[in-house]
C-alpha positions as a Markdown table, in Angstrom:
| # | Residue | x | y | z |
|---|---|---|---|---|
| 1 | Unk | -64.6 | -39.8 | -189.2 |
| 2 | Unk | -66.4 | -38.2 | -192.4 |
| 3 | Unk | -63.5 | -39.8 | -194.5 |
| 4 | Unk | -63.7 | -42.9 | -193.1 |
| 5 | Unk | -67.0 | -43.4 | -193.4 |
| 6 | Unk | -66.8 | -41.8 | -197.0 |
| 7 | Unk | -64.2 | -45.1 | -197.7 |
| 8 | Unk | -66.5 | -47.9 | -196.4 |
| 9 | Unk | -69.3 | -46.7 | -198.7 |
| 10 | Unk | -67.1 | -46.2 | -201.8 |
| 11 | Unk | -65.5 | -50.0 | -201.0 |
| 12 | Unk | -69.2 | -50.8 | -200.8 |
| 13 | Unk | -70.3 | -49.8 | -203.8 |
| 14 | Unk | -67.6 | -51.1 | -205.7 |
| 15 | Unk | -67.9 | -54.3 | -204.0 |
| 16 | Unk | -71.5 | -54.6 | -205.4 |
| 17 | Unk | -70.4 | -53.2 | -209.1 |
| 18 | Unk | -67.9 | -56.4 | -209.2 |
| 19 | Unk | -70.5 | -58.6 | -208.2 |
| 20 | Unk | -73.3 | -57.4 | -210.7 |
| 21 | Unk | -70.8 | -58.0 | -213.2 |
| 22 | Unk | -70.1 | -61.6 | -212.8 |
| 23 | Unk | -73.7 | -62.3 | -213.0 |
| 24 | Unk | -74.1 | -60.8 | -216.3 |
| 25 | Unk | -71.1 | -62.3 | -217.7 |
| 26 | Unk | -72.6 | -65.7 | -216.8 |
| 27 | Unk | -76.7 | -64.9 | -217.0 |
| 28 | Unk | -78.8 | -67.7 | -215.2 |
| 29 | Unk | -75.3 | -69.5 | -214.2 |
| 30 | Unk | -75.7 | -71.6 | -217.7 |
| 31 | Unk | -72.6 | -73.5 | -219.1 |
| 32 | Unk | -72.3 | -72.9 | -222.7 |
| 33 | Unk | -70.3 | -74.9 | -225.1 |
| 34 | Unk | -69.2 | -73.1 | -228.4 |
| 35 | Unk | -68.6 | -75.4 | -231.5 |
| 36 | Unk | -67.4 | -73.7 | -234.6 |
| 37 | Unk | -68.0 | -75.2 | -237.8 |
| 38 | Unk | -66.0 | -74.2 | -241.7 |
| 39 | Unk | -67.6 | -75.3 | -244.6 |
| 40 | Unk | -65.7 | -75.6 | -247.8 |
| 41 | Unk | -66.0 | -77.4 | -251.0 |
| 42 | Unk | -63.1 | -78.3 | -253.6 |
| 43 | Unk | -64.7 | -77.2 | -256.9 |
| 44 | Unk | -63.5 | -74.6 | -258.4 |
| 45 | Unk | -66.4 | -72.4 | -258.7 |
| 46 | Unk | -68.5 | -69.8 | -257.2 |
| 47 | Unk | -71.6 | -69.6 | -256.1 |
| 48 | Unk | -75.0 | -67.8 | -257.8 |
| 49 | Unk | -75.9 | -64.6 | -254.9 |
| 50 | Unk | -79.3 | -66.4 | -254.5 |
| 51 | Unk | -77.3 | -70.1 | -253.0 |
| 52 | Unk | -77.6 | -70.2 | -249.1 |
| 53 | Unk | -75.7 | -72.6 | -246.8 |
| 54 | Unk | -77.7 | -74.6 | -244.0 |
| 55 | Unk | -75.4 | -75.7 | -240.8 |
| 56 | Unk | -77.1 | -77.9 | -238.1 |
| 57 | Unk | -76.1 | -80.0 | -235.6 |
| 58 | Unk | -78.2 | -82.9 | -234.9 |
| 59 | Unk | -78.5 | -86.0 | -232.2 |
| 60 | Unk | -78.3 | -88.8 | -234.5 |
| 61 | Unk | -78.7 | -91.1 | -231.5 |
| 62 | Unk | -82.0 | -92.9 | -232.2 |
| 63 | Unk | -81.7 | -95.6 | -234.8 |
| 64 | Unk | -85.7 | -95.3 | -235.6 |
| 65 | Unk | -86.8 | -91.9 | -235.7 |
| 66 | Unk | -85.5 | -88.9 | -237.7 |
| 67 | Unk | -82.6 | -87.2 | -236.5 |
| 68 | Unk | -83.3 | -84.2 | -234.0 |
| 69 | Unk | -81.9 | -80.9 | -234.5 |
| 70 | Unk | -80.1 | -79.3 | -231.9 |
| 71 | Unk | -79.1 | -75.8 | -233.0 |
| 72 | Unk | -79.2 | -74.7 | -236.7 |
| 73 | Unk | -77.8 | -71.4 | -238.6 |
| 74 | Unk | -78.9 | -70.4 | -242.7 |
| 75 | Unk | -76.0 | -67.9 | -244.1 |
| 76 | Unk | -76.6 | -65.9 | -247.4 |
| 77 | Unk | -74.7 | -63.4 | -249.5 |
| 78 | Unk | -72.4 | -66.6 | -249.4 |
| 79 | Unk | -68.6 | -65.3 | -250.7 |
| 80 | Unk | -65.9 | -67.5 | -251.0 |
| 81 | Unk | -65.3 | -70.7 | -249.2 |
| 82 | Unk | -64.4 | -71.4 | -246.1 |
| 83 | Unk | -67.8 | -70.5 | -244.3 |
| 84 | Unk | -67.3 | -70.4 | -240.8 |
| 85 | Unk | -70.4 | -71.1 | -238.8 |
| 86 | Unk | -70.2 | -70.9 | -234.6 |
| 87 | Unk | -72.8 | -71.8 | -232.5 |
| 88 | Unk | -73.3 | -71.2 | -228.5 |
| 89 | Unk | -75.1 | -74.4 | -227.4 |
| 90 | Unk | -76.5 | -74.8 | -223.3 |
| 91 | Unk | -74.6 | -77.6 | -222.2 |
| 92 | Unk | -77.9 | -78.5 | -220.0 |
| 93 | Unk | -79.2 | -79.6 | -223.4 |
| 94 | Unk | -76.5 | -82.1 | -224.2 |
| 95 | Unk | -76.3 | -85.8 | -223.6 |
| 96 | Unk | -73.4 | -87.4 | -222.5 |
| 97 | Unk | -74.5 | -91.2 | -224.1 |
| 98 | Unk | -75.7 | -88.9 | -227.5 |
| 99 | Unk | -74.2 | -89.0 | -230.5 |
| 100 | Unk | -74.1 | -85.3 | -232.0 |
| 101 | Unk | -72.9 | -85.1 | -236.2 |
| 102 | Unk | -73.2 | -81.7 | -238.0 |
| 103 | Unk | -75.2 | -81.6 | -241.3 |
| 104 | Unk | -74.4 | -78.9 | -244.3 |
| 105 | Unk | -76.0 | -78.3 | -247.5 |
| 106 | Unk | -75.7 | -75.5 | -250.1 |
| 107 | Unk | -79.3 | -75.0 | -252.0 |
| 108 | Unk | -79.6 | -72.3 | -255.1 |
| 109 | Unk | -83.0 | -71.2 | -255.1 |
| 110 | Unk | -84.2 | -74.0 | -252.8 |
| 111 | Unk | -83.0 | -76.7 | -255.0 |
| 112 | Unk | -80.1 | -78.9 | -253.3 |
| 113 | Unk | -76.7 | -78.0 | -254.9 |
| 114 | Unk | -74.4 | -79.7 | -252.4 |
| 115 | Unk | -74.3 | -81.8 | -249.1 |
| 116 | Unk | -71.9 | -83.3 | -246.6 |
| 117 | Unk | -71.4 | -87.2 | -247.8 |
| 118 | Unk | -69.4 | -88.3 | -244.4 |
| 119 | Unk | -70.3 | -88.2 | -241.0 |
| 120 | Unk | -68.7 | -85.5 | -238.5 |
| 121 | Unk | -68.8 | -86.0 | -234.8 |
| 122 | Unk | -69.5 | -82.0 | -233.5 |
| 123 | Unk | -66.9 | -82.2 | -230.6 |
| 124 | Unk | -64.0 | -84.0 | -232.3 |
| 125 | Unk | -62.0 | -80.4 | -232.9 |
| 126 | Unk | -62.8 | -76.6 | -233.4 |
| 127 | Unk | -63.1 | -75.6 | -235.8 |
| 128 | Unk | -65.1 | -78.9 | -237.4 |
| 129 | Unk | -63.6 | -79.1 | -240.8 |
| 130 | Unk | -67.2 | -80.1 | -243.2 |
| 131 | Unk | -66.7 | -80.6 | -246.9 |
| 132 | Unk | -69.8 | -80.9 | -249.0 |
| 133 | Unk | -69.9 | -82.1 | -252.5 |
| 134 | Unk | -71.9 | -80.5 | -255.6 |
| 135 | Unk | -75.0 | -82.9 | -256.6 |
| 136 | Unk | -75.4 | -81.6 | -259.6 |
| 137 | Unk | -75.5 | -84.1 | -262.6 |
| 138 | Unk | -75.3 | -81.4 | -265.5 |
| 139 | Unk | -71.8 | -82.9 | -266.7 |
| 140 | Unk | -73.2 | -86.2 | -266.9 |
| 141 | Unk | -76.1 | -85.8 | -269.4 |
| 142 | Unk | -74.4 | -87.2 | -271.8 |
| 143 | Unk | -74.1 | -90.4 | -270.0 |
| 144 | Unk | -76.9 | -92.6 | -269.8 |
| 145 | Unk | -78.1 | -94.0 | -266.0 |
| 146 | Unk | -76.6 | -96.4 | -263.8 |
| 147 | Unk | -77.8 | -99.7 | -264.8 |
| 148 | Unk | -80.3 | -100.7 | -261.2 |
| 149 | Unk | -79.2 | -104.5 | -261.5 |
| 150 | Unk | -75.9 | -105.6 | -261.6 |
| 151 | Unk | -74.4 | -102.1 | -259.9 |
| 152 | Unk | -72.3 | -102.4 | -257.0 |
| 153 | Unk | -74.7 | -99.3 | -255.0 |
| 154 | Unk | -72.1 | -97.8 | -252.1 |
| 155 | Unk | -74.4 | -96.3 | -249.7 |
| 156 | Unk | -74.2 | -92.6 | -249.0 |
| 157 | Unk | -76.5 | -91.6 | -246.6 |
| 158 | Unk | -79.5 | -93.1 | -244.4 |
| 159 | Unk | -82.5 | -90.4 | -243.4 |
| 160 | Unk | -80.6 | -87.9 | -244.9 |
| 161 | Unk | -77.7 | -88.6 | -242.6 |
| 162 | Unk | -74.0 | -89.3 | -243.9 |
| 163 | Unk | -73.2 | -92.6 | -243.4 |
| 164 | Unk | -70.4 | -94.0 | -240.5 |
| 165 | Unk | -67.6 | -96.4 | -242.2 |
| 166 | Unk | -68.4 | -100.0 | -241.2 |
| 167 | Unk | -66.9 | -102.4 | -239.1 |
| 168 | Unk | -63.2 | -103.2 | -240.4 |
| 169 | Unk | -63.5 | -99.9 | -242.4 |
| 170 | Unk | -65.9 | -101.9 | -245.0 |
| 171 | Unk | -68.2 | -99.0 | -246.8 |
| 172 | Unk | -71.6 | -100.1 | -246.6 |
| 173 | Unk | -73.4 | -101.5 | -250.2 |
| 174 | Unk | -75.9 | -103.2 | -251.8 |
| 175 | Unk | -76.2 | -105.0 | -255.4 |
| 176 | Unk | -79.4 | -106.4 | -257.0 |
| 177 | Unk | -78.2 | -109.1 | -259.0 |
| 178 | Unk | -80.0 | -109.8 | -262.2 |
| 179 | Unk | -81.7 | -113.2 | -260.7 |
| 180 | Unk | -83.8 | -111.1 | -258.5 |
| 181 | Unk | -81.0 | -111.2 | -255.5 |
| 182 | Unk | -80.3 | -108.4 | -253.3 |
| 183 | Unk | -76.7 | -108.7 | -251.0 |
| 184 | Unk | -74.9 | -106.1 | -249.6 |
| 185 | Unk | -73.2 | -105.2 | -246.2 |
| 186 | Unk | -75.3 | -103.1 | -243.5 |
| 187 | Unk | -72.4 | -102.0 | -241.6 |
| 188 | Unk | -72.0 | -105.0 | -239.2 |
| 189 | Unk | -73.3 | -108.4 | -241.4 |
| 190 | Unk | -73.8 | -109.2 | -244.5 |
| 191 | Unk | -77.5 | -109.3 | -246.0 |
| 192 | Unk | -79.4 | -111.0 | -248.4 |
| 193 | Unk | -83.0 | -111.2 | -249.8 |
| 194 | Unk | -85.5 | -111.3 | -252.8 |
| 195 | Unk | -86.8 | -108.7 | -254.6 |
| 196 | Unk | -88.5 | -107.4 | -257.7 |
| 197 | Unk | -89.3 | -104.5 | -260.0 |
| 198 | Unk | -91.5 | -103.3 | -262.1 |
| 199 | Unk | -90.9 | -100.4 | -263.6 |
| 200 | Unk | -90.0 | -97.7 | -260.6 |
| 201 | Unk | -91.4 | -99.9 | -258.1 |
| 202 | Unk | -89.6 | -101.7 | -255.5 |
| 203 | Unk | -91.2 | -105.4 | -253.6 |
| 204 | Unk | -88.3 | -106.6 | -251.2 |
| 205 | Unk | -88.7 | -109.6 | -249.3 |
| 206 | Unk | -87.7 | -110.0 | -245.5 |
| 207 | Unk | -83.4 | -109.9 | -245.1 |
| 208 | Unk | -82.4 | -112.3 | -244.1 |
| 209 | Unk | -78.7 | -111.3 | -242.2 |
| 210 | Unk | -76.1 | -112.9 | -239.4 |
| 211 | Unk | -75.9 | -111.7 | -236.3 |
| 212 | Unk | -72.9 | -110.6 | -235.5 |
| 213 | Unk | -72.4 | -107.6 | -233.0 |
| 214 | Unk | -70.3 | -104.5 | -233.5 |
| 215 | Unk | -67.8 | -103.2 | -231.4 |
| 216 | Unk | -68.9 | -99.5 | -232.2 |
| 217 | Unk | -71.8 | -98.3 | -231.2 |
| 218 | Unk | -72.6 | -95.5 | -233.5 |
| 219 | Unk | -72.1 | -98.8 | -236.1 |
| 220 | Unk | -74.5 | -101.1 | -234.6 |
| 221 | Unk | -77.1 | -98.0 | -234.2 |
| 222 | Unk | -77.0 | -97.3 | -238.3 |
| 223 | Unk | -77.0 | -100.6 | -239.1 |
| 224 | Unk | -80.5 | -101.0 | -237.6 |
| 225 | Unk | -81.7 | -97.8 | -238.9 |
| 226 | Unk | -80.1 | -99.0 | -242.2 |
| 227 | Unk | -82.4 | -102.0 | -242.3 |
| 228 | Unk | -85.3 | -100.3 | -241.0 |
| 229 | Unk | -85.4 | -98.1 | -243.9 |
| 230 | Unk | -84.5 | -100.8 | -245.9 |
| 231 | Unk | -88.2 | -102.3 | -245.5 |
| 232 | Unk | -89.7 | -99.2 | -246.0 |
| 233 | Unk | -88.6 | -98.9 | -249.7 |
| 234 | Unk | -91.4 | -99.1 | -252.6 |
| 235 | Unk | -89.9 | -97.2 | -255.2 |
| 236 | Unk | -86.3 | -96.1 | -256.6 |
| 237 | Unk | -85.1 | -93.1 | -258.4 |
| 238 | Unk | -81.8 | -93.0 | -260.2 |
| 239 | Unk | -80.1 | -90.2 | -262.0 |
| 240 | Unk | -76.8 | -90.7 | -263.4 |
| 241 | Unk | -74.3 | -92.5 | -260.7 |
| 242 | Unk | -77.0 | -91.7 | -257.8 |
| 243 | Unk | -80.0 | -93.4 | -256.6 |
| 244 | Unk | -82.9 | -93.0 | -253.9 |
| 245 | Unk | -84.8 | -95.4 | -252.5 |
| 246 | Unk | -87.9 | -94.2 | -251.3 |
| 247 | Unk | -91.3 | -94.6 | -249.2 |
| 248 | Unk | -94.8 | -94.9 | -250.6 |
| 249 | Unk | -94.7 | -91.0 | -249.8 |
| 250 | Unk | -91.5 | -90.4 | -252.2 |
| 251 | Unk | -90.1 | -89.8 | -248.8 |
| 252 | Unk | -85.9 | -90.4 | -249.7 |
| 253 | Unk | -85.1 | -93.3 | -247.2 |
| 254 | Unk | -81.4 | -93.9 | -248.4 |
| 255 | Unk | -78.8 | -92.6 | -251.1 |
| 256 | Unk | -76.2 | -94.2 | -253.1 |
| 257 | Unk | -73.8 | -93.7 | -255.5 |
| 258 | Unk | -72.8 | -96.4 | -258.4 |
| 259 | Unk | -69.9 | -98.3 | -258.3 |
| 260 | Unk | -70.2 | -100.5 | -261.7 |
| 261 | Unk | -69.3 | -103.8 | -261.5 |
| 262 | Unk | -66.5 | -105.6 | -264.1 |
């Protein structure tokens, strides 16, 4: 009888053991997803023991407001590339209709030494393959600026974001002619306008644009944060193939890089 009773309070115990375990395998029942992210660049060099790399992923959703970050990680004592950053993300914080893109950048000293230039979706695969690109214009002192007028400008990013191909896997641009005409593609349509300079400073008149729709989303969504930028611009920057267009704050509204026309 002793034994017996000895067995059902072992079996008990155990019983209760098992169960507390679950519960801390999986605390507050949340659902996490993991996305794992490796950062590499292709030039051959390595980097000063004060660089640190920045690895966020963001909800690039809203096409008016500045992109919202989800989870971010800062790694130092950077070594070799590939960097492999993971993150552990409550599903209960992701939306389904959301658009999610990672964002990396390498500073030295908190100056910007290199940056993602395309757009990565955070779910496509695991690990996210992110290639950022050195900034640095140090080679190129010896060549004088891109020319503002007459410079085929692709665009790389939009509030700080890598830019999404356009429809029928056009690149997005825009060219200020020398009669004081500004064309280019936003993504979807094709755009047009006035503007003019003096000195640094930008005036651009109303777009005027067709009204074709796009199939993608994500591509329609830019495109209207594209223009909305767009109309914010007072000023321009350029340093060797790259320029900035900016707001009266010298807030950086969109990047390009120079393609020079024949």
């Amino acid at each position: 009888m002793r034994r017996e009773l000895l067995q059902s309070f072992l079996v008990a115990v155990l019983t209760v053991t098992l169960l507390g375990c679950g519960k801390a395998e999986s605390p507050k029942g949340k659902e996490m997803k993991q996305v794992s992210v490796e950062v590499f660049y292709r030039e051959r060099m390595l980097l000063p023991p004060n660089a640190t790399l920045y690895v966020a992923i963001e909800d690039t959703s809203k096409m008016d407001v500045a992109a919202t970050t989800l989870v971010s990680k800062t790694l130092s004592n950077l070594q070799a590339p590939p960097y492999l950053v993971t993150f552990d993300i409550d599903a209960s914080r992701l939306d389904e209709k959301a658009r999610y893109t990672i964002r990396a950048k390498i500073e030295v000293d908190g100056a910007l030494s290199m940056i993602n230039t395309q757009a990565y979706n955070a779910f496509d695969q695991s690990p996210v393959k992110v290639m950022v690109q050195s900034v640095a214009r140090s080679q190129r002192r010896s060549k004088p600026d891109a020319s503002f007028s007459n410079t085929y400008w692709k665009v790389l990013t939009i509030d700080e974001q890598p830019v999404v191909i356009g429809a029928g896997d056009k690149e997005l641009s825009v060219t200020f002619t020398q009669q004081n005409i500004v064309r280019g593609y936003a993504g979807c349509n094709n755009f047009q306008g006035g503007y003019e300079v003096n000195g640094n400073t930008l005036t651009l008149a109303p777009m005027a644009a067709q009204l074709r729709s796009c199939a993608e989303e994500d591509v329609s969504t830019q495109e209207l944060l594209f223009f909305t930028q767009l109309a914010k611009a007072t000023q321009f920057s350029i340093d060797g193939d790259g320029m900035s267009l900016m707001d009266a704050d010298g807030q950086t509204l969109i990047t390009f890089a120079a393609v020079y026309l024949k």
